[in-house]
Structure formats: C-alpha cells, structure tokens
PDB file of N, H, CA, C and O in Angstrom:
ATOM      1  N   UNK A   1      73.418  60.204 117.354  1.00  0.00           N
ATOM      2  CA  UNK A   1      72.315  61.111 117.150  1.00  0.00           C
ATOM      3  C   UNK A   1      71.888  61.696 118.494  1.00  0.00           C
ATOM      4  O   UNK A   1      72.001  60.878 119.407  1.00  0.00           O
ATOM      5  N   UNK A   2      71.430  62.886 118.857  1.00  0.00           N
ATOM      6  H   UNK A   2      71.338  63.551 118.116  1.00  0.00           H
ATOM      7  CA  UNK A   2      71.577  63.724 119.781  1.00  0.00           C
ATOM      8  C   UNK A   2      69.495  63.166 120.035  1.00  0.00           C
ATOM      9  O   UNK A   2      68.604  62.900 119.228  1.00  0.00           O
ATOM     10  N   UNK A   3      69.557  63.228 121.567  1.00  0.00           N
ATOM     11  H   UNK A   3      70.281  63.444 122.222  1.00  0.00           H
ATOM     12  CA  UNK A   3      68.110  63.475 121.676  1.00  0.00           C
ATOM     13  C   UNK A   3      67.609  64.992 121.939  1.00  0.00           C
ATOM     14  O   UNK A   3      68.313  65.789 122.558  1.00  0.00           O
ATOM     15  N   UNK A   4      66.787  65.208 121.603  1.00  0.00           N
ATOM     16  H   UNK A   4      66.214  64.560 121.100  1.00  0.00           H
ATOM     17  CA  UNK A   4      66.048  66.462 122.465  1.00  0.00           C
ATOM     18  C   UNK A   4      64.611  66.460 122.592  1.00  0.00           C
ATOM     19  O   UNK A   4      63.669  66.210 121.840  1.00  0.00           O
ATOM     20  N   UNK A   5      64.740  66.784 123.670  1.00  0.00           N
ATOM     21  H   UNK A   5      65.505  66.987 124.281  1.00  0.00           H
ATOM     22  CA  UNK A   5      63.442  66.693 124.641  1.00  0.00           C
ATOM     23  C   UNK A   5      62.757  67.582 124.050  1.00  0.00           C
ATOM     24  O   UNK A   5      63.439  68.573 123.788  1.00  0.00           O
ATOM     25  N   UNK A   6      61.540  67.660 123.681  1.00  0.00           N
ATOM     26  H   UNK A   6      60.986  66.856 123.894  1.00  0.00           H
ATOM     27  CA  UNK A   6      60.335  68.734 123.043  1.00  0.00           C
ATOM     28  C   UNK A   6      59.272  68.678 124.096  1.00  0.00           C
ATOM     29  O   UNK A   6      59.330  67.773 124.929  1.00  0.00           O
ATOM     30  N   UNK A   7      58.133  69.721 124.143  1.00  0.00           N
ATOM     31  H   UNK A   7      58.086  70.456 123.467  1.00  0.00           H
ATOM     32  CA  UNK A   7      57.427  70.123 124.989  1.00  0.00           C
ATOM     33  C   UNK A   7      56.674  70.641 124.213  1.00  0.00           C
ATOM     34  O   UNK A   7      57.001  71.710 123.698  1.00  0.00           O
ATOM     35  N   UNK A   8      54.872  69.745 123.761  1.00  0.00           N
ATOM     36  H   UNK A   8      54.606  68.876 124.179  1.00  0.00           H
ATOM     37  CA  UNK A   8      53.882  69.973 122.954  1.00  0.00           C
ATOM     38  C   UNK A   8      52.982  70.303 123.589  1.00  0.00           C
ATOM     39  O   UNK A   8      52.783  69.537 124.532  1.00  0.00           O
ATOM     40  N   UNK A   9      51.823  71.707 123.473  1.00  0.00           N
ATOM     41  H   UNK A   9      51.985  72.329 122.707  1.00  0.00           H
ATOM     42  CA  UNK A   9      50.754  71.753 124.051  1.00  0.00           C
ATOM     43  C   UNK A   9      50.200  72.578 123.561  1.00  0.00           C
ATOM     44  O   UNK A   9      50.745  73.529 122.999  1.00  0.00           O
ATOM     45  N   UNK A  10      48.679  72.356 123.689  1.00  0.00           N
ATOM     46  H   UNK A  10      48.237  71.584 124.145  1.00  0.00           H
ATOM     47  CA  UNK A  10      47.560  73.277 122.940  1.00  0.00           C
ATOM     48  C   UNK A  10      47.093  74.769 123.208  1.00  0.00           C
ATOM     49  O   UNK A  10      46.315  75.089 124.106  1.00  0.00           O
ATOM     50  N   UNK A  11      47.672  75.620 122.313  1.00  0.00           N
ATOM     51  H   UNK A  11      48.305  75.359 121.583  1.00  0.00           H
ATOM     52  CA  UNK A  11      46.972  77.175 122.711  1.00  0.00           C
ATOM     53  C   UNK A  11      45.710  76.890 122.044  1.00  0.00           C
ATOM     54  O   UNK A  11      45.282  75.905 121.442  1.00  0.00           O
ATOM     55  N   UNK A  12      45.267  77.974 122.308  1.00  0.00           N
ATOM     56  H   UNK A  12      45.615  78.774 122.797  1.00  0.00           H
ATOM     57  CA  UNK A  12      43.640  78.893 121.721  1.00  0.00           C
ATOM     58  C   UNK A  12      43.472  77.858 120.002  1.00  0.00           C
ATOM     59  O   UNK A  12      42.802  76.879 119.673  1.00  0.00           O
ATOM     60  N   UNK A  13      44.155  78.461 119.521  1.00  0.00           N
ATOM     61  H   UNK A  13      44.699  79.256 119.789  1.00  0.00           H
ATOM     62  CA  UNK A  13      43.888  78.239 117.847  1.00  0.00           C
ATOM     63  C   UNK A  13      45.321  76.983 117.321  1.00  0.00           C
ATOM     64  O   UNK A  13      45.236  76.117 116.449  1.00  0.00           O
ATOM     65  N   UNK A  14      46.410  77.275 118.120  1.00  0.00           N
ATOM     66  H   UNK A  14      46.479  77.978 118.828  1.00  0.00           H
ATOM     67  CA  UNK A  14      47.531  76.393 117.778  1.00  0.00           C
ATOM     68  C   UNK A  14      48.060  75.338 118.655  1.00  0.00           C
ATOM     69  O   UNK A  14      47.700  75.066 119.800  1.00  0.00           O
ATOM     70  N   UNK A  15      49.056  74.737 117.871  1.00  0.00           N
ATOM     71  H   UNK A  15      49.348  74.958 116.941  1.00  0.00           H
ATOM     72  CA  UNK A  15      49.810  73.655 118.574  1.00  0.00           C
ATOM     73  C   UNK A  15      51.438  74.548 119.036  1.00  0.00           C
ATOM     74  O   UNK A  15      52.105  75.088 118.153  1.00  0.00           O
ATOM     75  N   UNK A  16      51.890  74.568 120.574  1.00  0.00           N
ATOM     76  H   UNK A  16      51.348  74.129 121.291  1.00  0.00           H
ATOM     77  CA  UNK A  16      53.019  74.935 120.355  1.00  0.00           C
ATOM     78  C   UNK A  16      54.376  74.086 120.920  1.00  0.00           C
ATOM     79  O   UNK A  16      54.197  73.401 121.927  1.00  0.00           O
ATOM     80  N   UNK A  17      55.439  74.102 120.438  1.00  0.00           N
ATOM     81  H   UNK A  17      55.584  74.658 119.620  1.00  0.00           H
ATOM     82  CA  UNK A  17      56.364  73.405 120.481  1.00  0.00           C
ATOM     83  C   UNK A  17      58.081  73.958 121.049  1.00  0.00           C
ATOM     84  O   UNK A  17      58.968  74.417 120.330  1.00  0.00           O
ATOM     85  N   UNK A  18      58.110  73.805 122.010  1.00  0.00           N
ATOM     86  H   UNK A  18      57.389  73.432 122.595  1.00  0.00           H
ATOM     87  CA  UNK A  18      59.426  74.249 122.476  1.00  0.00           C
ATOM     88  C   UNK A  18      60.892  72.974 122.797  1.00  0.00           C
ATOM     89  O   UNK A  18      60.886  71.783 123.110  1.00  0.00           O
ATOM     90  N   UNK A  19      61.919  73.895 122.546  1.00  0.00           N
ATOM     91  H   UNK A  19      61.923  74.862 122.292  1.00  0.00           H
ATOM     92  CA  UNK A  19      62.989  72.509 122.866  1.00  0.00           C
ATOM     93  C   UNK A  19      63.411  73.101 124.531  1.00  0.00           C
ATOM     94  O   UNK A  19      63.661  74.268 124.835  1.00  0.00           O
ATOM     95  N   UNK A  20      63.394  72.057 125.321  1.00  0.00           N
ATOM     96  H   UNK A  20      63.191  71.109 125.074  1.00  0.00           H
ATOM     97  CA  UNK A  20      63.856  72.233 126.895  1.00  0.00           C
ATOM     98  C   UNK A  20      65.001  72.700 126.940  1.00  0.00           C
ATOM     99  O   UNK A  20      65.354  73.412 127.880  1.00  0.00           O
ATOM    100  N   UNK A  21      65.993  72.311 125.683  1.00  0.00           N
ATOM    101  H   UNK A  21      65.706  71.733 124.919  1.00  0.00           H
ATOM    102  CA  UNK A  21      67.181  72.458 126.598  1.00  0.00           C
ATOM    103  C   UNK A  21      67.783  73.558 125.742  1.00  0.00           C
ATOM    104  O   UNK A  21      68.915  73.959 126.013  1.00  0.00           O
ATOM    105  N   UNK A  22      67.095  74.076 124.717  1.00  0.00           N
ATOM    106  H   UNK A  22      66.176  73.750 124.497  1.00  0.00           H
ATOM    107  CA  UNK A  22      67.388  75.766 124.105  1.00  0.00           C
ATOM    108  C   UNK A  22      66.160  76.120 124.066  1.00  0.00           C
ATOM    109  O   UNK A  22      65.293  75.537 123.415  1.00  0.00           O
ATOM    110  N   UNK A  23      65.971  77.247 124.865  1.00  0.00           N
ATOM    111  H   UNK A  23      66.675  77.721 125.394  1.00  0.00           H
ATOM    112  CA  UNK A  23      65.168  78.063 124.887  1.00  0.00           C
ATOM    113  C   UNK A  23      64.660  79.144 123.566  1.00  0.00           C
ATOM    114  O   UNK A  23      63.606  79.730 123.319  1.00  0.00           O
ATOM    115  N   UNK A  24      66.026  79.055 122.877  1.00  0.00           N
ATOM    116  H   UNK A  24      66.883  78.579 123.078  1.00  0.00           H
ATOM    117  CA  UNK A  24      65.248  79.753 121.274  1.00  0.00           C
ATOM    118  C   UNK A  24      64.910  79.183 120.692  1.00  0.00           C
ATOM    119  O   UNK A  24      64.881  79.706 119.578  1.00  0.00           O
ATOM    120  N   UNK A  25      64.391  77.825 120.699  1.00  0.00           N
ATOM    121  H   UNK A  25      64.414  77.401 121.604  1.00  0.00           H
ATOM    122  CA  UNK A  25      63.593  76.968 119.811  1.00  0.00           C
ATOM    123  C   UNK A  25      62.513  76.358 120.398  1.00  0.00           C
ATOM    124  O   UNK A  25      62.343  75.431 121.191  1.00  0.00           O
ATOM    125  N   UNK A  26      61.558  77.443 119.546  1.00  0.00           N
ATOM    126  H   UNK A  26      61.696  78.196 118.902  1.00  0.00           H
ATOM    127  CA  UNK A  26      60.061  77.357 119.439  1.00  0.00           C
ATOM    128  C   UNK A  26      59.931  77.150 118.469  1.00  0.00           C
ATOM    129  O   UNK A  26      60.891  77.195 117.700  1.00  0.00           O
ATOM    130  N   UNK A  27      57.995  76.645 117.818  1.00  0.00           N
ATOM    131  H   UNK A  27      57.215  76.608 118.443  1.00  0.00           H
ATOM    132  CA  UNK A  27      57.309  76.802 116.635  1.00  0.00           C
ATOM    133  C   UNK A  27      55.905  76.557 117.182  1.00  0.00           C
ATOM    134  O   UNK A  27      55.558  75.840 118.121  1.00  0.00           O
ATOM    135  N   UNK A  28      55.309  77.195 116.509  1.00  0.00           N
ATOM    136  H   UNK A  28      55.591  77.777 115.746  1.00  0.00           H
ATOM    137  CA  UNK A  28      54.168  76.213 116.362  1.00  0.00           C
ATOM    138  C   UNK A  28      53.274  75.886 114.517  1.00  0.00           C
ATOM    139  O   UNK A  28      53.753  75.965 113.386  1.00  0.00           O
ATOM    140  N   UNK A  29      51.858  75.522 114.999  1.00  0.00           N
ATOM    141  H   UNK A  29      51.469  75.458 115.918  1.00  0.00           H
ATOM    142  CA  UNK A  29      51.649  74.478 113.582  1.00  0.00           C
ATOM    143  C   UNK A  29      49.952  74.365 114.156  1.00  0.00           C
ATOM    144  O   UNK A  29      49.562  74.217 115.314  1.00  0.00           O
ATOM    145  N   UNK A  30      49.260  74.479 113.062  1.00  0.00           N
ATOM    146  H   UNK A  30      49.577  74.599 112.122  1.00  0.00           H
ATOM    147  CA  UNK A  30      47.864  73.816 113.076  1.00  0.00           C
ATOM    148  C   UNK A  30      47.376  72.570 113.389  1.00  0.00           C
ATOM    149  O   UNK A  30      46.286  72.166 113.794  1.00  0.00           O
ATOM    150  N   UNK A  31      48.480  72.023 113.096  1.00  0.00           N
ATOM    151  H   UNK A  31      49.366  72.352 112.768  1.00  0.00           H
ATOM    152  CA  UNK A  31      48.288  70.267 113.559  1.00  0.00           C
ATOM    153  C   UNK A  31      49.487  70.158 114.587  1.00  0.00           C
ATOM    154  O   UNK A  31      50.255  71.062 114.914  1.00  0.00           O
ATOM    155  N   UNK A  32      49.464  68.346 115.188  1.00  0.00           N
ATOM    156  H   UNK A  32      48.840  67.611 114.923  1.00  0.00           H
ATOM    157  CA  UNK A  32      50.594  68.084 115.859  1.00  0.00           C
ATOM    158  C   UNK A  32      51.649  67.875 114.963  1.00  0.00           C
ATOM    159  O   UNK A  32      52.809  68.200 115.217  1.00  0.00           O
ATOM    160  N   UNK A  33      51.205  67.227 113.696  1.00  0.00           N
ATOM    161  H   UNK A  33      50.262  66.964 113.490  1.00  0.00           H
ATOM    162  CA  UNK A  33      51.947  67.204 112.530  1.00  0.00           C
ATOM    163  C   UNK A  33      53.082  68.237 112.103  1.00  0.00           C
ATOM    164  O   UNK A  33      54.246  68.276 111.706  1.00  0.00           O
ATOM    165  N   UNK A  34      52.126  68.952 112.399  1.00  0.00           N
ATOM    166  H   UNK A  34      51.180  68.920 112.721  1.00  0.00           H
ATOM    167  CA  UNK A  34      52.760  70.719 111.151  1.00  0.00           C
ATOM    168  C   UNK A  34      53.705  70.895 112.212  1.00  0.00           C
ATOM    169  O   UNK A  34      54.888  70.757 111.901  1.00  0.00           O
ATOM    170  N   UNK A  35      53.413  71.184 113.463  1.00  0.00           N
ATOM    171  H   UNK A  35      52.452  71.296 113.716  1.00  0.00           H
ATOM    172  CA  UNK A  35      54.328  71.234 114.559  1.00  0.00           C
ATOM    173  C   UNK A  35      55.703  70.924 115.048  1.00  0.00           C
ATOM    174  O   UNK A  35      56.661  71.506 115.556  1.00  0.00           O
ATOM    175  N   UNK A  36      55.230  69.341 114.529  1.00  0.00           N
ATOM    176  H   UNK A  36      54.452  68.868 114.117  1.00  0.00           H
ATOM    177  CA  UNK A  36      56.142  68.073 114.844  1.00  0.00           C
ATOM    178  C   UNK A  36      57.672  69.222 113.857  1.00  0.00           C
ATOM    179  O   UNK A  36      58.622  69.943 114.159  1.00  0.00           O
ATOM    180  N   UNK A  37      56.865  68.598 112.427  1.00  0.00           N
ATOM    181  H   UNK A  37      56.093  68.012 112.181  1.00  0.00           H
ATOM    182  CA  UNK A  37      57.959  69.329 111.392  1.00  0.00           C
ATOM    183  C   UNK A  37      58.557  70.612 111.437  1.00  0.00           C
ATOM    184  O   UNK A  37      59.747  70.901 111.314  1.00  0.00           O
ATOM    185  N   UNK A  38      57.671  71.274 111.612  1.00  0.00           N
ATOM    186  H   UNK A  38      56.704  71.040 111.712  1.00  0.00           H
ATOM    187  CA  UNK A  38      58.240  72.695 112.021  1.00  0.00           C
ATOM    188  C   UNK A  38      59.823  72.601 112.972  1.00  0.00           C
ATOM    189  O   UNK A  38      60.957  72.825 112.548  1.00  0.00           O
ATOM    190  N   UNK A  39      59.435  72.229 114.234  1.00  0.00           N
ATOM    191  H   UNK A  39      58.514  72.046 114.578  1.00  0.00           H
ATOM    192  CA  UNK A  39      60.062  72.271 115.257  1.00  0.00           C
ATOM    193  C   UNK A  39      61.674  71.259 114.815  1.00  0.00           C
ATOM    194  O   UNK A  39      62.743  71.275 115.426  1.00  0.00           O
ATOM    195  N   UNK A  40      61.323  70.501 113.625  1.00  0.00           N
ATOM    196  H   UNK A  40      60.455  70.487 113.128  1.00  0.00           H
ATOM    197  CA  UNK A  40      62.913  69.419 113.297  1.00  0.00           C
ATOM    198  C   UNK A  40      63.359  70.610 112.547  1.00  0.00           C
ATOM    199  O   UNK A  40      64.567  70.753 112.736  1.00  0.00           O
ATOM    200  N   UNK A  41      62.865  71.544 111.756  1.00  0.00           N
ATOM    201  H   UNK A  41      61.883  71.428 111.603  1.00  0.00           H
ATOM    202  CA  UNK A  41      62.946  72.477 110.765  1.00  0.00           C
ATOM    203  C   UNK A  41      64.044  73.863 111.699  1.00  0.00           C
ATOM    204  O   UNK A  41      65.000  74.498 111.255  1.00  0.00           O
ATOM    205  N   UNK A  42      63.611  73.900 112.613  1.00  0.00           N
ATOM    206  H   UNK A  42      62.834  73.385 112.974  1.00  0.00           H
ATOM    207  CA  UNK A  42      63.695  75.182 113.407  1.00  0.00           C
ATOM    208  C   UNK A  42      65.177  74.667 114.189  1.00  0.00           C
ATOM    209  O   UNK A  42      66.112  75.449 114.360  1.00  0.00           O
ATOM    210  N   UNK A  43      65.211  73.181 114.637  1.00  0.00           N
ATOM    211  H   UNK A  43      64.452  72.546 114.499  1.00  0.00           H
ATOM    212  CA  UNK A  43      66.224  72.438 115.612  1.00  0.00           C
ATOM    213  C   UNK A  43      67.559  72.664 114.348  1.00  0.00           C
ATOM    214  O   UNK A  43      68.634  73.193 114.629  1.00  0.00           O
ATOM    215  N   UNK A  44      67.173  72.098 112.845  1.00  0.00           N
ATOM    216  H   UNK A  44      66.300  71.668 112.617  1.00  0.00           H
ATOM    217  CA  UNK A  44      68.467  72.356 112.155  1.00  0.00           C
ATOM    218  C   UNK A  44      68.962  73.952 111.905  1.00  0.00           C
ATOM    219  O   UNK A  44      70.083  74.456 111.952  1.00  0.00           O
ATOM    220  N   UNK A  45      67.658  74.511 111.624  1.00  0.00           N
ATOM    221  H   UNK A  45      66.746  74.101 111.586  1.00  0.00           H
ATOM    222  CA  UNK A  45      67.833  75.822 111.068  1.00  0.00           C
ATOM    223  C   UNK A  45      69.207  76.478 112.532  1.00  0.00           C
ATOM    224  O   UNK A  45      70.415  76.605 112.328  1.00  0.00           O
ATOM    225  N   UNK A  46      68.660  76.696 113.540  1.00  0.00           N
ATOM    226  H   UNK A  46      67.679  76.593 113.707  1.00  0.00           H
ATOM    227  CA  UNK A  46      69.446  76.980 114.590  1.00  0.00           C
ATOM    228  C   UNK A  46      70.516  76.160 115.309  1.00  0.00           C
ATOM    229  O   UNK A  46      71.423  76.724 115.921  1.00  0.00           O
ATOM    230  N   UNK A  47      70.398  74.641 115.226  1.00  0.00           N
ATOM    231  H   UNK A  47      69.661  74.183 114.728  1.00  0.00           H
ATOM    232  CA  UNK A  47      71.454  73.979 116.251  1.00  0.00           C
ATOM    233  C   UNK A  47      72.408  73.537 115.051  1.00  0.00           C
ATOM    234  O   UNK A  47      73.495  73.045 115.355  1.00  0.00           O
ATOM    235  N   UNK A  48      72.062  73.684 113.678  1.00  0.00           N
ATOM    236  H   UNK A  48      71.179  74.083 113.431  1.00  0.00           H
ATOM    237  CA  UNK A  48      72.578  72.766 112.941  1.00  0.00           C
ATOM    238  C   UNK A  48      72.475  71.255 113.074  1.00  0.00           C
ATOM    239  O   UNK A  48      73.435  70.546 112.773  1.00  0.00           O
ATOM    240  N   UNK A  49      71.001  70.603 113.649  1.00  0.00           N
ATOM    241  H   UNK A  49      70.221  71.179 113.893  1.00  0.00           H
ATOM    242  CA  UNK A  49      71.234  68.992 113.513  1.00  0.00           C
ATOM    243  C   UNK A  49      69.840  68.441 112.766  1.00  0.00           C
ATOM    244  O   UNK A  49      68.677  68.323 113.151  1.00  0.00           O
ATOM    245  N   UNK A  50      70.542  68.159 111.490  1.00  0.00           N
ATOM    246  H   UNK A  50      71.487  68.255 111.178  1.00  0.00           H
ATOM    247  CA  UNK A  50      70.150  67.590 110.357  1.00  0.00           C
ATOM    248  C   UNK A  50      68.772  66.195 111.111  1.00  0.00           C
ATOM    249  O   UNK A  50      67.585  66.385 110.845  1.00  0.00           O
ATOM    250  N   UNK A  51      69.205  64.884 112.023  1.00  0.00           N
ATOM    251  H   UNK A  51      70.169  64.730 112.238  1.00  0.00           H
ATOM    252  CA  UNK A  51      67.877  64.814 111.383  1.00  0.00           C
ATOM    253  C   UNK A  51      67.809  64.280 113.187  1.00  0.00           C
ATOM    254  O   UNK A  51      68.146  63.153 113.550  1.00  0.00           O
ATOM    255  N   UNK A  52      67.278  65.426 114.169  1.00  0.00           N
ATOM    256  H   UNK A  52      67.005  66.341 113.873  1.00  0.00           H
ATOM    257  CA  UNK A  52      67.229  65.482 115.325  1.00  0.00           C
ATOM    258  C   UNK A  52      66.620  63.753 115.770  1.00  0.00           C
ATOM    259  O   UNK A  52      66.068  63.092 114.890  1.00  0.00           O
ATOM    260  N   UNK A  53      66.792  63.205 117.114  1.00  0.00           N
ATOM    261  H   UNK A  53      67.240  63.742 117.829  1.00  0.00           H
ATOM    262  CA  UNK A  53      65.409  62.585 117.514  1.00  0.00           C
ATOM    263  C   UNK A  53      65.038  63.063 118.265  1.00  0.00           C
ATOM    264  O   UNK A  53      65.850  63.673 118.960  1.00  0.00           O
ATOM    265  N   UNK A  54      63.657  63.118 118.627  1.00  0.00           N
ATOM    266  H   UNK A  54      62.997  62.622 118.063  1.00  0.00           H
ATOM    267  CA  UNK A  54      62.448  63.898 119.270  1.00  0.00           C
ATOM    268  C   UNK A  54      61.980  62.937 120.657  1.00  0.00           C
ATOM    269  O   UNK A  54      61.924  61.718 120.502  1.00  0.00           O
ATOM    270  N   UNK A  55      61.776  63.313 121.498  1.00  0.00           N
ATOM    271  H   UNK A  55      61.821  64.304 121.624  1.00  0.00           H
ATOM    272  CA  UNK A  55      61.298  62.591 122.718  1.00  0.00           C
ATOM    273  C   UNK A  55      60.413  63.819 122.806  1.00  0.00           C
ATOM    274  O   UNK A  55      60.700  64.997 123.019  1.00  0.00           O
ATOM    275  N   UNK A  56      58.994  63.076 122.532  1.00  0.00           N
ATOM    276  H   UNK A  56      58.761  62.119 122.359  1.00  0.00           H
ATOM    277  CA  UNK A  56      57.824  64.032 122.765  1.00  0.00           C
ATOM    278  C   UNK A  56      57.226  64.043 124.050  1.00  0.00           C
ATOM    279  O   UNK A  56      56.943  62.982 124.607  1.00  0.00           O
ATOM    280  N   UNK A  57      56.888  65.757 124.856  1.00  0.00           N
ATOM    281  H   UNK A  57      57.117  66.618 124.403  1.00  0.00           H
ATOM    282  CA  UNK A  57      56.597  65.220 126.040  1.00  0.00           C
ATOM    283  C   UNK A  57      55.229  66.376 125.620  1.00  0.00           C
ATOM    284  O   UNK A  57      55.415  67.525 125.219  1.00  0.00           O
ATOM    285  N   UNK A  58      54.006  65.792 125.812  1.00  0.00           N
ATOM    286  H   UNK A  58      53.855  64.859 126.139  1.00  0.00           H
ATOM    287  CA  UNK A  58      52.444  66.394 125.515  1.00  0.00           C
ATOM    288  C   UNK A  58      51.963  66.863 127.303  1.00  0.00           C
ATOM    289  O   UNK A  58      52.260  66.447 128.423  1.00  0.00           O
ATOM    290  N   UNK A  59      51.138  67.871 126.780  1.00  0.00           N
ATOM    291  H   UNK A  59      50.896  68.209 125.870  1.00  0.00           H
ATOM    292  CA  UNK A  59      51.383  68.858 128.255  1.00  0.00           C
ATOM    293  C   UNK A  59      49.780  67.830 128.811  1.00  0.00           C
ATOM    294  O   UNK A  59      48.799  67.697 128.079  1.00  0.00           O
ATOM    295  N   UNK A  60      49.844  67.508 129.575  1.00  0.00           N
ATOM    296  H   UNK A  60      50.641  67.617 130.170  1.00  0.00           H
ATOM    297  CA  UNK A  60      48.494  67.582 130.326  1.00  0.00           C
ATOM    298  C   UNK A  60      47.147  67.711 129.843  1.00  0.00           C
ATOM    299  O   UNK A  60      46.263  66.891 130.091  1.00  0.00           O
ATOM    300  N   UNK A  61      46.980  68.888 129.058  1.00  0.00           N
ATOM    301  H   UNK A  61      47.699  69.554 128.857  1.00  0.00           H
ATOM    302  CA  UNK A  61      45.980  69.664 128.454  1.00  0.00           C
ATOM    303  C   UNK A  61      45.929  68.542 127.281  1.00  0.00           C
ATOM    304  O   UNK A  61      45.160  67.583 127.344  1.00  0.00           O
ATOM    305  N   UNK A  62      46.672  68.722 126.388  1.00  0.00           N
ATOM    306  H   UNK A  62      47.297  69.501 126.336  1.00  0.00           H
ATOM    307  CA  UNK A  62      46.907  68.113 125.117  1.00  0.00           C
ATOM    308  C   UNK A  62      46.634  66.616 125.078  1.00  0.00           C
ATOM    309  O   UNK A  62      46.045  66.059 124.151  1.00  0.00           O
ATOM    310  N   UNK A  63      47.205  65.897 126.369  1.00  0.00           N
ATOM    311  H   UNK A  63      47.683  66.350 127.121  1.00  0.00           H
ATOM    312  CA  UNK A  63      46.917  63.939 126.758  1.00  0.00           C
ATOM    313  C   UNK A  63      45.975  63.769 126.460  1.00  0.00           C
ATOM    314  O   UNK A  63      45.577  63.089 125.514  1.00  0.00           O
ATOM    315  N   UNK A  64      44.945  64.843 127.834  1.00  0.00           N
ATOM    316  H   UNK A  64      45.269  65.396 128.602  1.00  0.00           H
ATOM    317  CA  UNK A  64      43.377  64.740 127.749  1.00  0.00           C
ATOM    318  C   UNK A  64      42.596  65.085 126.469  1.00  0.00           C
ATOM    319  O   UNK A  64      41.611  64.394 126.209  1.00  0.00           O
ATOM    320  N   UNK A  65      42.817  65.723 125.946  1.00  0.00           N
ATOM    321  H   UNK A  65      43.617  66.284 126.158  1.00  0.00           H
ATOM    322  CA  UNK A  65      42.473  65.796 124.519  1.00  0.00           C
ATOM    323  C   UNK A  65      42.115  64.667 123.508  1.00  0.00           C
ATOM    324  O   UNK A  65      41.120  64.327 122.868  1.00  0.00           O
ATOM    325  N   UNK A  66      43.645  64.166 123.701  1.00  0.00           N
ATOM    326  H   UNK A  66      44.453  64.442 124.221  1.00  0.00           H
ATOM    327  CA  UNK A  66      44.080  63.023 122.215  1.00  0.00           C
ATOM    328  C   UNK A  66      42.941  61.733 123.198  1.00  0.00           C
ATOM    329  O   UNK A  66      42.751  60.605 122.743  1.00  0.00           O
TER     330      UNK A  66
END
C-alpha cells in the first residue's frame, strides 16, 4: 500500500487538502472529515489507488486550533 503525504489547513470558510507529491490533487470539505474523504476520493479518482494511506500533516494554523 502506497503512502501519501497530505497537507491539511484552514481557509476562511473551508478545510483544504493537498497531496505533496501530485500537485493535481486537491479538495476541500466543511469538516476535517468531509476533507479527509474527499481527498481518498480525488487520490483514486486521479492516481487510481483504491484505498490510499494518509499520513496527515495539519498546518500550524489548524494544530492551534484543534
């Protein structure tokens, strides 16, 4: 199973979610939740990998938050 590194942090109104090591995979989501899913959604839709693992990295902004 392949890892990929994700990169979570809080805009204005959303949560957004990028993969480090492809740059065309973004999402974002109202929750960290919606996000989370989105972003496994977006990793198959484009890389083709069915059921990714996620190494979540939360920006700074977002730590202080939670």
């Amino acid at each position: 199973m392949k890892t990929i590194n994700v990169e979570i942090w809080k805009s204005e109104k959303f949560y957004i979610a990028k993969c480090l090591e492809y740059s065309n995979c973004f999402t974002q989501g109202k929750t960290i939740e919606e996000t989370i899913r989105n972003i496994k959604e977006v990793i198959y839709l484009i890389l083709n990998i069915k059921k990714p693992k996620l190494n979540i990295i939360l920006k700074d902004s977002l730590v202080e938050a939670l």
